[in-house]
VMD Tcl script that draws the C-alpha trace (Angstrom):
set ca {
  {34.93 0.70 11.87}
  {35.24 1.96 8.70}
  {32.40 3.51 6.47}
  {31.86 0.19 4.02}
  {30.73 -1.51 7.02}
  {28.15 1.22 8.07}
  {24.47 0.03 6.89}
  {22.52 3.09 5.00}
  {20.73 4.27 7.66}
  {24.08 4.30 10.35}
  {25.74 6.25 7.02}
  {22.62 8.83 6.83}
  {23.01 9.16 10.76}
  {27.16 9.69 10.38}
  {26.82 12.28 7.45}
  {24.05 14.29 9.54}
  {21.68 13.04 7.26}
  {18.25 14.09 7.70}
  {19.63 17.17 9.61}
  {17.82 16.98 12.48}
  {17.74 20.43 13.91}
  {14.09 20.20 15.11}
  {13.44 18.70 18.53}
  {13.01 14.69 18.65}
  {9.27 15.33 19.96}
  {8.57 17.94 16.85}
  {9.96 15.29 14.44}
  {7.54 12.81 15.84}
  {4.75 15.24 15.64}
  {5.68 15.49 12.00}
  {5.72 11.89 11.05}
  {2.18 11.32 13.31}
  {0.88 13.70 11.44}
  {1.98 12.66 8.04}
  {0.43 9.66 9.14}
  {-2.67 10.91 9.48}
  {-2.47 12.34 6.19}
  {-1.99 9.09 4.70}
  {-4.64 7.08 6.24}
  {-7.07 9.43 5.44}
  {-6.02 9.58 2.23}
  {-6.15 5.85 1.47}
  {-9.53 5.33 3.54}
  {-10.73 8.37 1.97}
  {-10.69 7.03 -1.71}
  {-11.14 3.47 -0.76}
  {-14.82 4.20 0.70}
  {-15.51 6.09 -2.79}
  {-14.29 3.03 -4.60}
  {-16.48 0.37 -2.89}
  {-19.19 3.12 -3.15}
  {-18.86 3.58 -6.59}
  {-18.43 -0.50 -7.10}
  {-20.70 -1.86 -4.34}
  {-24.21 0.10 -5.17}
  {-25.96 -0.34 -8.44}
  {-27.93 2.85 -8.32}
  {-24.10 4.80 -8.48}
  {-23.08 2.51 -11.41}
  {-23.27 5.93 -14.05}
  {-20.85 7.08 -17.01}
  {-20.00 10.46 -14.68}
  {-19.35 8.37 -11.57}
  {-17.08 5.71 -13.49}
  {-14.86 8.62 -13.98}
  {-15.12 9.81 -10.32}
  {-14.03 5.84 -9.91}
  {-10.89 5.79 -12.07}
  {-10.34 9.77 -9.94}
  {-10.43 7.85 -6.50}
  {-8.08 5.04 -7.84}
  {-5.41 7.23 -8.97}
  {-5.82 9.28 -5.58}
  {-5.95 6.02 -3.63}
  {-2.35 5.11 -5.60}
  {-1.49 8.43 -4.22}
  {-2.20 7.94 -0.52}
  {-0.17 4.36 -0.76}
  {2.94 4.90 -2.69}
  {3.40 8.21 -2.86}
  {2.49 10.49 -0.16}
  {4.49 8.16 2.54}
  {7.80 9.15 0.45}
  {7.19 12.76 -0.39}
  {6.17 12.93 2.96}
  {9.12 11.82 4.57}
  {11.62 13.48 2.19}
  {10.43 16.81 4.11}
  {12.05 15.69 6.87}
  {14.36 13.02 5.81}
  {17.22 14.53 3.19}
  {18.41 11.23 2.60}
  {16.83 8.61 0.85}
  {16.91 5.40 2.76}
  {14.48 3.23 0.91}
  {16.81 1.58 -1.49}
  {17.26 1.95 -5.78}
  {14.40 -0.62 -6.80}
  {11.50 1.50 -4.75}
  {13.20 4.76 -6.12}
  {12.45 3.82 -9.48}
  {9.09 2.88 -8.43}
  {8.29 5.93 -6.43}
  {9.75 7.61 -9.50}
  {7.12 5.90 -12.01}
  {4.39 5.81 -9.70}
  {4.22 9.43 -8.76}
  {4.58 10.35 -12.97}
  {1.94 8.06 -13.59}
  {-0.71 9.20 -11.19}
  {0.46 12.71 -11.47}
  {-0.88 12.30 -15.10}
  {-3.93 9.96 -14.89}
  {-5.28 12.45 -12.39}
  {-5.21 15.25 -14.51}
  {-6.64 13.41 -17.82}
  {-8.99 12.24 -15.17}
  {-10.25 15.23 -14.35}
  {-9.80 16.37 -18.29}
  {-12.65 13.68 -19.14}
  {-14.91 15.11 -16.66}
  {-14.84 18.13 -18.06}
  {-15.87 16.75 -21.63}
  {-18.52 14.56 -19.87}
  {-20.36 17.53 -18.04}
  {-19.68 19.54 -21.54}
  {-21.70 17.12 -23.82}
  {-24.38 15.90 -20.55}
  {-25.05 19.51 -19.81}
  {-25.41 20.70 -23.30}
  {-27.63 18.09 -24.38}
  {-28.49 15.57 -21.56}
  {-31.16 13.73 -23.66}
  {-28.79 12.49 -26.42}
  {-26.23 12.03 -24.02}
  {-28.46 9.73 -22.07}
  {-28.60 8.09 -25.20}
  {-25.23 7.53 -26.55}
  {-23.29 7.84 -23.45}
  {-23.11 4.57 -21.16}
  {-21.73 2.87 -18.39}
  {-19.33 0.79 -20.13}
  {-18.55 3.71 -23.05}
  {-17.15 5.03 -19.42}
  {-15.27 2.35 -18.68}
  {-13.66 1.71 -21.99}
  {-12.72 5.34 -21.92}
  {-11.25 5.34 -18.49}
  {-9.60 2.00 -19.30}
  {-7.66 3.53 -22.82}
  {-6.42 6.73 -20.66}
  {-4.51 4.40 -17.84}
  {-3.46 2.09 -20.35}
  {-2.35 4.94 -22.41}
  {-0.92 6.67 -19.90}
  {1.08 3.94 -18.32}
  {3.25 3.18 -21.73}
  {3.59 7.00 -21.84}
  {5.37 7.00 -18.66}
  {6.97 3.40 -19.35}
  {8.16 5.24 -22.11}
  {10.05 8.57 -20.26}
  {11.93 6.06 -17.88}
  {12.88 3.93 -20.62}
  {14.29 5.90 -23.40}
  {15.06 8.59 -20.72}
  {16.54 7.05 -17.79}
  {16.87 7.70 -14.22}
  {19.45 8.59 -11.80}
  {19.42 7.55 -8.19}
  {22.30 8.26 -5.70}
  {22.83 5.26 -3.65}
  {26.39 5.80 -3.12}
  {26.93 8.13 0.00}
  {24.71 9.99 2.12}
  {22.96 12.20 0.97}
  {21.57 9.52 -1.09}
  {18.81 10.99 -3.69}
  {15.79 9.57 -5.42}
  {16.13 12.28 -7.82}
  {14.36 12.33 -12.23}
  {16.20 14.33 -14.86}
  {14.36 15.28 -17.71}
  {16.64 15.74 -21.06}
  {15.52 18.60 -22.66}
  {13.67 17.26 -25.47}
  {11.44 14.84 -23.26}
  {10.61 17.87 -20.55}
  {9.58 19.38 -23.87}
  {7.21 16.75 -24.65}
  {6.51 15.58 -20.92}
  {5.01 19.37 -20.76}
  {2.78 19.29 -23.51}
  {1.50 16.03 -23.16}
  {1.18 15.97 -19.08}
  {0.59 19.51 -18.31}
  {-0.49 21.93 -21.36}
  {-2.80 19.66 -23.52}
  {-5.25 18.02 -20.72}
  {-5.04 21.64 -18.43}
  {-6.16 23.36 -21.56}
  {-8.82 20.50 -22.21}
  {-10.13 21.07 -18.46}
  {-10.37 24.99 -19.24}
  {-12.19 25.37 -22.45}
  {-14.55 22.46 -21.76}
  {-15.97 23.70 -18.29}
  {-15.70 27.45 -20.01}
  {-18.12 26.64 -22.37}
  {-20.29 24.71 -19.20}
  {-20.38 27.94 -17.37}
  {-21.64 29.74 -20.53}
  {-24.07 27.00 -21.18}
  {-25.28 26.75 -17.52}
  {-26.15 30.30 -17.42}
  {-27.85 29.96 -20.77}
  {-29.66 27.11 -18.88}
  {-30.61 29.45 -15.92}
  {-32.95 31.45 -18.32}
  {-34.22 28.99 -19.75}
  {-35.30 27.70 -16.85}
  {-36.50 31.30 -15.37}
  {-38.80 31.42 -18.81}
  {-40.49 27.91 -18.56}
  {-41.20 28.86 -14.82}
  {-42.81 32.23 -15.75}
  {-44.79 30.22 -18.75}
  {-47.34 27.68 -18.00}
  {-46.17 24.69 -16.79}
  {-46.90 21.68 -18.59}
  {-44.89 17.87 -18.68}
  {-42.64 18.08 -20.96}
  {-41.37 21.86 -19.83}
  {-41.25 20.48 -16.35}
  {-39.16 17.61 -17.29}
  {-36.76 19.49 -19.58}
  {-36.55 21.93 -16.56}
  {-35.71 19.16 -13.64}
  {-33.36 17.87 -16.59}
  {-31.49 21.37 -17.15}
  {-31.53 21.66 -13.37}
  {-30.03 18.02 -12.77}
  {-27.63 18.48 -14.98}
  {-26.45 21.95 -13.61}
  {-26.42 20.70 -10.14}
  {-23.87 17.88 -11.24}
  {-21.88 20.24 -13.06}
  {-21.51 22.99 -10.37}
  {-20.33 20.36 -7.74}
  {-17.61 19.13 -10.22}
  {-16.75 22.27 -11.10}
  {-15.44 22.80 -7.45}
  {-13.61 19.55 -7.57}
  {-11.93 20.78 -11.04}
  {-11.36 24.53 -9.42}
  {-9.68 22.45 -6.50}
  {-6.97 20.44 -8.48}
  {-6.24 23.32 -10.47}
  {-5.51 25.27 -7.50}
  {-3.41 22.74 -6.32}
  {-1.57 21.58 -9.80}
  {-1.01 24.82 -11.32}
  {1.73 26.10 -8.72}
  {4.10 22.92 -8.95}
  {3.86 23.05 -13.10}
  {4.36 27.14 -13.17}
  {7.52 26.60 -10.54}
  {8.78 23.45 -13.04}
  {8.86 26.06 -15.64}
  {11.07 28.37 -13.42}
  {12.76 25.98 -11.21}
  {16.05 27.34 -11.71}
  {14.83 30.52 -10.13}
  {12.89 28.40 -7.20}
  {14.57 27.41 -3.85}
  {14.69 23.25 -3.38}
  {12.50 23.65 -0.54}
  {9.51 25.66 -1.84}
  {9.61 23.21 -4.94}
  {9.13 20.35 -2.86}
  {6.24 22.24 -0.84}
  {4.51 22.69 -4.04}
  {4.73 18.96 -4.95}
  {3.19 17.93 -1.45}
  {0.54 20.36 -2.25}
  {0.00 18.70 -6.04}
  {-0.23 15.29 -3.84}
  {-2.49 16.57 -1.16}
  {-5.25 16.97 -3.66}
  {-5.94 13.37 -3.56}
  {-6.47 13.70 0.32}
  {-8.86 17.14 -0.46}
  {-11.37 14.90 -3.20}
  {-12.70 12.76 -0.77}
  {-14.01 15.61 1.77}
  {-15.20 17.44 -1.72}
  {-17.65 14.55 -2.14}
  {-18.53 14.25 1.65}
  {-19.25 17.63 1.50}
  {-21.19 18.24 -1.52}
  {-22.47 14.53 -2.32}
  {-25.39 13.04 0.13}
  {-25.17 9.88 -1.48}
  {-20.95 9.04 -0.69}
  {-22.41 10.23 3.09}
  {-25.09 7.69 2.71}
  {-22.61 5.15 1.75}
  {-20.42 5.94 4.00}
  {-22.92 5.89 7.07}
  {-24.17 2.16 5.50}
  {-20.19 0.68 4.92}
  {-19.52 1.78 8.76}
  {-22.14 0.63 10.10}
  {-21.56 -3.08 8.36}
  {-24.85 -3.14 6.28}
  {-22.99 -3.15 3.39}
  {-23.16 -6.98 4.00}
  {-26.03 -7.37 3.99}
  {-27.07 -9.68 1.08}
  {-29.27 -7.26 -0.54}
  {-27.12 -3.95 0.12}
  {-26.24 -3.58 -3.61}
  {-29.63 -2.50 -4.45}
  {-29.96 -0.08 -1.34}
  {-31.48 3.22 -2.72}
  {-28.07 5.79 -1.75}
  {-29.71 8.80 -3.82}
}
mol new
graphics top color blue
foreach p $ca { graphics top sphere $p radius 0.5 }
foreach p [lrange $ca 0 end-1] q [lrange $ca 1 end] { graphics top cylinder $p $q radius 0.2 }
display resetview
């Protein structure tokens, strides 16, 4: 038999491709457990979508954002995660040119809708913490939505873009095969700027100036307790205090994702310097943040509890479950 009639995955086996020098029950244990991963992923952000779409009462400008978050993760769990996962283990890339080139686009594209994602956040808690009455005002559900809408459309001829006029190489000749994205210079360049520096830099200042503005808040709030108490301090107070609440628990979502994006763009800059391996550590460590969200907002939200609690337990078809109070 000679090699042209070997299939890919016979070649990968032939060319000690993945090198399997872990026991057959440890590289089992691996693949359950990236398994796990990836369910909980998808499930994860799919019960914070039909949250976030199902119940009326969530239907908010803050939590159409948290929406278009959840979708990018949810792309995350399904198309990407599976693949980066695997290439851990698996040094040869079995899955064929056409869903290399859509790994490749896929992972770019949510790589960079999650972090203008989180970049509108942290303009929304600027302006609804600084002044939540006009905000209430100006700011609505489908200002939100048309927002959220621009940045993937946006964002998705951006990356269109980098493939196109950039190009791609994918080894699909012998084993090692790769699934492998080359920059040119001048696009890394730009691809920096626009993906990494610009919206990073957005998330920064913006919840900067919420953390000076909260604790400006805090004394305010300290003086209207210590004066006497009439309805329209207590309602500016609750207000201040709402508003503070919301920003604190995204603050620890933001705090999170940088944490977990800041490592894989620092080693980009360096990766000449940076062993293959650790690189490709910090990627699944970018990607994991989409499995982290969802346990942020069981954690910290009772209402995605509440909905959770009502989707599992089937009321959620129920014909009047839309207008279930979740708060």
């Amino acid at each position: 038999m000679n090699l042209t009639e070997l299939n890919q995955t016979d070649r990968c086996l032939l060319f000690s491709c993945p090198e399997r020098s872990v026991s057959f029950a440890v590289y089992v244990f691996f693949y359950a457990c990236a398994a796990v991963v990836v369910f909980l992923t998808v499930c994860g952000n799919m019960l914070v979508i039909i949250s976030v779409c199902h119940f009326k009462q969530l239907h908010t400008p803050t939590n159409m954002l948290i929406l278009s978050l959840a979708m990018s993760d949810f792309l995350v769990g399904l198309f990407v995660l599976p693949f980066q996962l695997s290439r851990l283990t698996e040094s040869c890339w079995v899955f064929g040119s056409v869903l290399c080139i859509v790994y490749i686009f896929i992972s770019f594209f949510v790589t960079s809708i999650s972090i203008y994602n989180v970049a509108l956040i942290a303009v929304d808690r600027y302006f609804a913490i600084s002044n939540p009455f006009l905000y209430t005002e100006v700011v609505s559900v489908n200002t939100a939505c048309v927002a959220v809408s621009f940045n993937w459309i946006v964002l998705m001829s951006y990356n269109t873009s980098v493939l196109y006029f950039n190009g791609t190489y994918a080894g699909l000749i012998m084993c090692p095969e790769e699934c492998v994205f080359v920059l040119q210079e001048v696009w890394s360049v730009i691809d920096l700027l626009f993906a990494f520096v610009i919206p990073c830099s957005t998330i920064i200042i913006f919840y900067g100036l919420v953390f000076i503005i909260a604790k400006k808040h805090a004394n305010a709030i300290r003086d209207l307790n210590n004066q006497t108490k009439t309805e329209a301090s207590k309602k500016k107070s609750d207000s201040m205090k709402s508003e503070r609440k919301a920003a604190s628990v995204l603050s620890i979502l933001v705090a999170v994702f940088l944490a977990c994006i800041f490592p894989y763009f620092l080693c980009a800059l360096v990766s000449n310097a940076i062993e293959t391996t650790v690189f490709e550590k910090l990627v699944i460590l970018l990607y994991l943040n989409s499995s982290v969200n969802p346990v942020i907002y069981a954690l910290f939200y009772p209402w995605f509890r509440k909905c959770i609690k009502i989707i599992l337990t089937l009321q959620i078809f129920r014909m009047d479950s839309a207008l279930i109070t979740v708060h």
